[in-house]
C-alpha positions as CSV (number, residue, x, y, z in Angstrom):
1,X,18.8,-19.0,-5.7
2,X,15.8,-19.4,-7.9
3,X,14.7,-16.2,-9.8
4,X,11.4,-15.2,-8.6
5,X,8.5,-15.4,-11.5
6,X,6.6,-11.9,-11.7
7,X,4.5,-11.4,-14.1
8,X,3.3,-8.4,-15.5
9,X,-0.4,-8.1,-15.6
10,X,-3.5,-10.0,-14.2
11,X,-4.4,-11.4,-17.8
12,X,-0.9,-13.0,-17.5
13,X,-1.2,-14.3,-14.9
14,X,-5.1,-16.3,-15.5
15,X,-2.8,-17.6,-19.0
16,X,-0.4,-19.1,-16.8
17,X,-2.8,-20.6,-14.2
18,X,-4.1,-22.3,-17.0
19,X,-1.1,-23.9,-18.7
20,X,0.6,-25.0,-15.2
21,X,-0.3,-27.4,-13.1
22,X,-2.7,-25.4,-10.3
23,X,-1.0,-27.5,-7.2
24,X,2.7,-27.3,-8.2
25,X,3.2,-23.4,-7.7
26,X,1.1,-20.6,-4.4
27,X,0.5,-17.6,-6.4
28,X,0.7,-14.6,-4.7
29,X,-0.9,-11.9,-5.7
30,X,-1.3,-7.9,-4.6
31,X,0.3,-4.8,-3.0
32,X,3.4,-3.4,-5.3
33,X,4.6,-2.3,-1.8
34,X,5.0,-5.9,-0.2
35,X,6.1,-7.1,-3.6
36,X,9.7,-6.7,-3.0
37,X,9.4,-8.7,0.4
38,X,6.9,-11.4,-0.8
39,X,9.0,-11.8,-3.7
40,X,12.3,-12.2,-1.5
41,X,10.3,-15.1,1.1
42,X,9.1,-16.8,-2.4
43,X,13.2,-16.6,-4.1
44,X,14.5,-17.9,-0.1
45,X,11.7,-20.8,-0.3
46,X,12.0,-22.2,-4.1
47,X,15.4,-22.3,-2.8
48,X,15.5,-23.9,0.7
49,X,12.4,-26.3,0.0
50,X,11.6,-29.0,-1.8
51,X,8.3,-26.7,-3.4
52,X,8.7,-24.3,-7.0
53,X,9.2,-21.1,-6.1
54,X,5.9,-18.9,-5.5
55,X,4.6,-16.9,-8.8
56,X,4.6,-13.3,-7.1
57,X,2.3,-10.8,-8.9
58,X,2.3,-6.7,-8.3
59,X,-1.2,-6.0,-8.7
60,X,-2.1,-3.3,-6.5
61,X,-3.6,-4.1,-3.1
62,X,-7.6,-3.6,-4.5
63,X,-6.6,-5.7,-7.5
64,X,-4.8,-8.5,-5.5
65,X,-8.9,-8.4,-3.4
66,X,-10.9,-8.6,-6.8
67,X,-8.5,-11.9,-7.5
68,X,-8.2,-13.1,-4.1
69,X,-12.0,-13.1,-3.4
70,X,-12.7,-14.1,-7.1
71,X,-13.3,-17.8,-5.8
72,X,-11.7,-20.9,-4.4
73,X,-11.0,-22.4,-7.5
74,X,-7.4,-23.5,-7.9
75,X,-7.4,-20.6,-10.7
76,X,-7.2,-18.2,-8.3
77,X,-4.5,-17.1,-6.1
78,X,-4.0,-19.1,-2.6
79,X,-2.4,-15.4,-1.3
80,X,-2.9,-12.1,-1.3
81,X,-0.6,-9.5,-0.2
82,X,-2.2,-5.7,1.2
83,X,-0.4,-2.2,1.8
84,X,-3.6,-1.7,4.0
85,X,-6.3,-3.9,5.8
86,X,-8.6,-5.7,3.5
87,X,-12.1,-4.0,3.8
88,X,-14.8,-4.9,4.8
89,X,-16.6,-4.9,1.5
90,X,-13.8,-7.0,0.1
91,X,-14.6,-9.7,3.0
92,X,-18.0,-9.6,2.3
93,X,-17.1,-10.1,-1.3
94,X,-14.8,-13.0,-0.6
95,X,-17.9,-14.6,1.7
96,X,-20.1,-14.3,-1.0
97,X,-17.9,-16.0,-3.6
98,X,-17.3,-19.1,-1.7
99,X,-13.7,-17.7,0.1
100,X,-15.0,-18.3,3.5
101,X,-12.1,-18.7,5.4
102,X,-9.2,-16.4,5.5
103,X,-6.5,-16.0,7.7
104,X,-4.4,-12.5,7.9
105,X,-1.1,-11.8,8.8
106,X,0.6,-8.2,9.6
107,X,4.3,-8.1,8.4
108,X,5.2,-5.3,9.7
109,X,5.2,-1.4,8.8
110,X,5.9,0.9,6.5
111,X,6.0,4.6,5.8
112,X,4.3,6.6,2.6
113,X,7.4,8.5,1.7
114,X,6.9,11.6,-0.3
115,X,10.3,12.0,-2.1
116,X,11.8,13.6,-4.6
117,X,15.3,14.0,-6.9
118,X,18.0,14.6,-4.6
119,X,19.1,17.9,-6.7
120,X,16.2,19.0,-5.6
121,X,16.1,21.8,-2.7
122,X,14.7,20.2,0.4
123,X,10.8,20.4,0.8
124,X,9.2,20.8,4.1
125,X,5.3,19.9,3.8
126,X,2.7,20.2,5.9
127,X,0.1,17.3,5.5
128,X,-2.3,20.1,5.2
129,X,0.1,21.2,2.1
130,X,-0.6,18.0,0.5
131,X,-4.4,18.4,1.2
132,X,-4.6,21.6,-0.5
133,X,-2.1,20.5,-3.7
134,X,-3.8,17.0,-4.6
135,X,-7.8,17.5,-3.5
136,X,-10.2,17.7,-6.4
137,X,-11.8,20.5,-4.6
138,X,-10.5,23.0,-1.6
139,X,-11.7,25.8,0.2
140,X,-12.2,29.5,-1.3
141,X,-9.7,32.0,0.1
142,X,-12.8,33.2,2.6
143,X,-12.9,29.7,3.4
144,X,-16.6,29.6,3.2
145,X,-17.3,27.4,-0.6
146,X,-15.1,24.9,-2.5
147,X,-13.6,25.1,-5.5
148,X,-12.2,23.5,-8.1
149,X,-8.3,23.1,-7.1
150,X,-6.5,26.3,-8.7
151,X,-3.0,25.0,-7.2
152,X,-0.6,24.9,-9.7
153,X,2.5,26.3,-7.5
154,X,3.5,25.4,-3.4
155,X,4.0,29.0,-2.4
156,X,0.4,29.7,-3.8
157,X,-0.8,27.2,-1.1
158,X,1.7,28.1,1.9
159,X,4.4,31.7,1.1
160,X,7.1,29.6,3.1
161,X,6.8,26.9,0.1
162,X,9.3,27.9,-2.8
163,X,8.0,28.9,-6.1
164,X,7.8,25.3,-7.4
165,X,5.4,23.6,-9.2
166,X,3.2,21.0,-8.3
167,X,3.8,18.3,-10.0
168,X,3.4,14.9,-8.3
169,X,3.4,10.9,-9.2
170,X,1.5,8.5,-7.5
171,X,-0.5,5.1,-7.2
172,X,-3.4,4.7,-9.0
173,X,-6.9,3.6,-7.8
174,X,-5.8,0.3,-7.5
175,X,-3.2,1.0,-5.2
176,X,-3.6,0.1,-1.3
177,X,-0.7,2.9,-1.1
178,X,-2.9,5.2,-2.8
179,X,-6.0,4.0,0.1
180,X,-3.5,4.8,2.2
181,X,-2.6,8.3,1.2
182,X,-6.1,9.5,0.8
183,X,-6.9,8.6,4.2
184,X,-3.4,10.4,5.7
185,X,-3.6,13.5,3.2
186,X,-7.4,14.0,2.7
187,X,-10.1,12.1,4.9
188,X,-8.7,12.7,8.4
189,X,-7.8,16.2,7.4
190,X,-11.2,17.3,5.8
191,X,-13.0,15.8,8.4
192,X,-11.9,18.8,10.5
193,X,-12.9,21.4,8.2
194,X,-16.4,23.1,8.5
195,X,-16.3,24.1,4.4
196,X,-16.4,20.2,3.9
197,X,-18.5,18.9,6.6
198,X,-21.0,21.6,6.6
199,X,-21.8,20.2,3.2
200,X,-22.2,16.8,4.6
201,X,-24.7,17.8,7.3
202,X,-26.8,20.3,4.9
203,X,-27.2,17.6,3.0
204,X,-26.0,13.7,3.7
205,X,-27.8,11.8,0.7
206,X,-26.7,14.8,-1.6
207,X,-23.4,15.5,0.1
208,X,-22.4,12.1,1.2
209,X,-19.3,12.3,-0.4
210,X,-17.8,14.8,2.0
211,X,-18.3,13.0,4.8
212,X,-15.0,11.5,4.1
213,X,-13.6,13.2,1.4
214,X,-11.1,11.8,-0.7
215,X,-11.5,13.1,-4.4
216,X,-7.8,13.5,-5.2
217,X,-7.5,16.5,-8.5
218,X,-7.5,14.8,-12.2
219,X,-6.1,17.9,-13.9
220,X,-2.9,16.7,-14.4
221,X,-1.6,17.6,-11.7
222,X,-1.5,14.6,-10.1
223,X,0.0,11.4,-11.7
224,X,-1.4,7.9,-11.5
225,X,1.6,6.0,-12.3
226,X,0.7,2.2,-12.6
227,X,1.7,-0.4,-9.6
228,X,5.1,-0.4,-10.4
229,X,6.9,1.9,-8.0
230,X,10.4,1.8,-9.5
231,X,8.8,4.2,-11.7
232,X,7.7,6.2,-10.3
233,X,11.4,6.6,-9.0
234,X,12.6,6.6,-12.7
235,X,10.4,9.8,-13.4
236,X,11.4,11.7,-10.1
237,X,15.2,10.7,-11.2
238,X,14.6,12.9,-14.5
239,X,12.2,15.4,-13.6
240,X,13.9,17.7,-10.2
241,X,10.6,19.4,-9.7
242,X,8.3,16.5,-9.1
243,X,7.3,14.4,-6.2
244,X,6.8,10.7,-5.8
245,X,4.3,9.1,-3.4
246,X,5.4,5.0,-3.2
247,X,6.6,2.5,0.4
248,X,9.1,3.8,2.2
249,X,11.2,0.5,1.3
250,X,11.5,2.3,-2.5
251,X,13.1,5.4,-0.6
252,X,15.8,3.6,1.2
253,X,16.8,1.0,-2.0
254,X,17.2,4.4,-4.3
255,X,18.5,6.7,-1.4
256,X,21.4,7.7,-4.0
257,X,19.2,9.5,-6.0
258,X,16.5,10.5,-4.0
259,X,15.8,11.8,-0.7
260,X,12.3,12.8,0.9
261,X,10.2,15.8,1.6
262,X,9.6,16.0,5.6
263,X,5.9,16.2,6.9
264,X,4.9,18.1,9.7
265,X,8.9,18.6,10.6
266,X,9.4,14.8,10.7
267,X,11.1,12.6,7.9
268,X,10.3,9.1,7.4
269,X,13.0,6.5,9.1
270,X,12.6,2.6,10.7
271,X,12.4,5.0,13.9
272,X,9.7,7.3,13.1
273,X,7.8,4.6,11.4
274,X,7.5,2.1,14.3
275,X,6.8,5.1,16.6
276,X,4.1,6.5,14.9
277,X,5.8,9.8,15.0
278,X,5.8,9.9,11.1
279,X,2.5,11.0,10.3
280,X,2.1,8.3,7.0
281,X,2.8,5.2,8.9
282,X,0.4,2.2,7.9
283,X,0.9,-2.4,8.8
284,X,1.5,-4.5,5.9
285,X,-0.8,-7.4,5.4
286,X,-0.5,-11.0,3.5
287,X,-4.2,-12.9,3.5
288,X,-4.0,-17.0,3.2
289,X,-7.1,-18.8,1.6
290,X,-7.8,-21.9,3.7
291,X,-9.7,-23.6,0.5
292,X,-6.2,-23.8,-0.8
293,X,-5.0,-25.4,2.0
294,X,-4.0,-29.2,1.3
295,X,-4.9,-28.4,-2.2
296,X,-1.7,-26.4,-3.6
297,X,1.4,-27.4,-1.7
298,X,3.5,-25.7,0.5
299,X,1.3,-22.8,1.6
300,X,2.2,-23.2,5.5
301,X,5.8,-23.9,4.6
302,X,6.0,-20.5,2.8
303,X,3.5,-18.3,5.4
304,X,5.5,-19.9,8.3
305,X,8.5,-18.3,6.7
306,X,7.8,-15.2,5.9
307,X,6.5,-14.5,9.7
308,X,9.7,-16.1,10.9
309,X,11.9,-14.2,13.2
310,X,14.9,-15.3,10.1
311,X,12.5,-12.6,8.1
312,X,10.4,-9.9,9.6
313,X,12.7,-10.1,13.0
314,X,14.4,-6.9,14.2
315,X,17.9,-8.3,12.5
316,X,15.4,-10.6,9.7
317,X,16.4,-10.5,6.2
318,X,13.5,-8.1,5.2
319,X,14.4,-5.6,7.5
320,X,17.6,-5.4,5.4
321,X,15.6,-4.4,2.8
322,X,13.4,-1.9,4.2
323,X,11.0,-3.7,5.7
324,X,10.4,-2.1,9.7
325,X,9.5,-4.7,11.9
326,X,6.5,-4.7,14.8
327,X,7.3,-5.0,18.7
328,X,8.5,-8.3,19.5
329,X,5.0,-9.0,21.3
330,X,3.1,-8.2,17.8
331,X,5.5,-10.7,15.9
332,X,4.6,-13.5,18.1
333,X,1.0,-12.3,17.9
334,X,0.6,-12.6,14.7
335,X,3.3,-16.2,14.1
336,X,0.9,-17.4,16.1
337,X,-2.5,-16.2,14.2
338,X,-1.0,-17.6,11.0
339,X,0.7,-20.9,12.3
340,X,-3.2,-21.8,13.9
341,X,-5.0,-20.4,11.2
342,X,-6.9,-18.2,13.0
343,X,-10.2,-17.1,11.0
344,X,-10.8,-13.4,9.9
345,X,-14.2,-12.4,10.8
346,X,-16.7,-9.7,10.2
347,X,-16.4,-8.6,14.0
348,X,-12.9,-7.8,13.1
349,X,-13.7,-5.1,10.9
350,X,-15.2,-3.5,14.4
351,X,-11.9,-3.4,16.4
């Protein structure tokens, strides 16, 4: 098979787009949590077609937007992978820029684990424990005013917590995973607490921040840790206390070593993924750029692969590697939303 080409960082990649030939190679761009699939679609088609093998880029889902919407210049990548549903900003951005048509494709799901070293004593969170140990700001004791997050152990936040300290690595800004996680582990739970929303409605122009907030701690406390999940895994590996936040794909392809912290009584699993049961369930996403389309070869070929059954099916290649595939129904949906090229609009930002 034909080693997949990653490269390491967007300024890389713009060198390389303009050395190469723009129609000989798609470059794929985006989510470090679809990497590892997009990159295995991209190895499988350099070697089953008569096309080069994809250049496959770990960005971070926001980056992979800000390169994606850039233009429609052959500079610019044809895909773009997503750990969450582009925005509707981003579209906005890309309609601006020229990137008028877009077609998008869910791959299936995936679970935000929250893992740690397997030597490690098991960890049984709350997703209200994780909103008090990574917000920027919680309630007083009286609950009545916010703070700034004085945190520094579990048992301080919940007694049944061991005397551990908190100490966690995750995605940075960048990071669709990290989108992901502030709307599981802060917006939908401050949104049901008076001490944030009462700001909000005293004051929505001053306060308009906690409407929805999502100000995760910078005190150290929390990590960012770069778009390469593996380490993240690497640091959790060497430091016992720690916790890691990355796809659940990274859990199961390091299970050996690490092992993850239940939420709400459930661990993650294909299972309580797919269900919904798992509270940190979230769709992948891949975005094609019509403008591309007859311009750089093979993008149909390689889309039309990835959604194949041979691939995101419930036996598919990807599911091997941790990939949890959609209802049958959903699969065809969406084989048959990328195979006509059906057109993201702004109503679909709506639904």
């Amino acid at each position: 098979m034909k080693k997949v080409l990653a490269i390491g960082s967007a300024a890389l990649l713009s060198a390389h787009l303009s050395v190469a030939s723009a129609t000989d190679q798609i470059k794929i761009v985006g989510s470090s949590t679809v990497f590892p699939f997009s990159s295995y679609v991209a190895d499988e088609f350099g070697s089953t077609s008569k096309y080069p093998t994809p250049v496959v880029e770990s960005t971070g889902s926001g980056g992979g937007m800000k390169l994606f919407c850039a233009g429609t210049g052959l500079d610019t990548p044809s895909i773009t992978n997503a750990s969450r549903r582009m925005k509707a900003k981003e579209f906005d951005k890309c309609q601006k820029n020229g990137v008028t048509d877009i077609t998008e494709a869910v791959i299936g799901f995936d679970g935000i684990a929250i893992a740690q070293s397997k030597e490690a004593s098991k960890l049984n969170l709350k997703v209200k424990d994780l909103t008090m140990a990574v917000a920027k700001e919680v309630p007083n004791k009286a609950g009545t005013a916010l703070i700034p997050n004085p945190y520094k152990f579990w048992d301080e936040i919940n007694p049944s917590l061991p005397h551990r300290a908190i100490r966690i690595y995750g995605p940075p800004t960048s990071s669709g995973t990290r989108d992901a996680f502030e709307d599981f582990a802060l917006k939908h739970i401050t949104k049901h607490m008076p001490v944030y929303t009462n700001l909000y409605k005293k004051d929505k122009k001053k306060y308009k921040a906690y409407k929805k907030y999502h100000k995760i701690r910078q005190d150290g406390v929390y990590v960012p840790s770069g778009e390469n999940d593996n380490l993240i895994v690497q640091k959790l590996q060497r430091d016992k206390d720690a916790l890691g936040i990355f796809g659940y794909s990274y859990l199961e392809e390091n299970a050996d070593s690490i092992a993850a912290a239940s939420i709400n009584g459930v661990l993650p699993s294909p299972k309580t993924v797919a269900s919904g049961q798992y509270p940190f369930s979230r769709s992948l996403y891949f975005y094609i750029k019509h403008a591309h389309l007859g311009k750089v070869k093979g993008i149909m070929d390689y889309a039309n692969l990835f959604m194949s059954e041979d691939m995101i099916g419930e036996d598919g290649a990807l599911i091997e590697i941790g990939l949890i595939a959609e209802p049958k129904s959903e699969r065809e949906k969406y084989r048959r939303q990328v195979k006509n090229l059906v057109k993201l609009t702004k109503a679909d930002f709506a639904k």
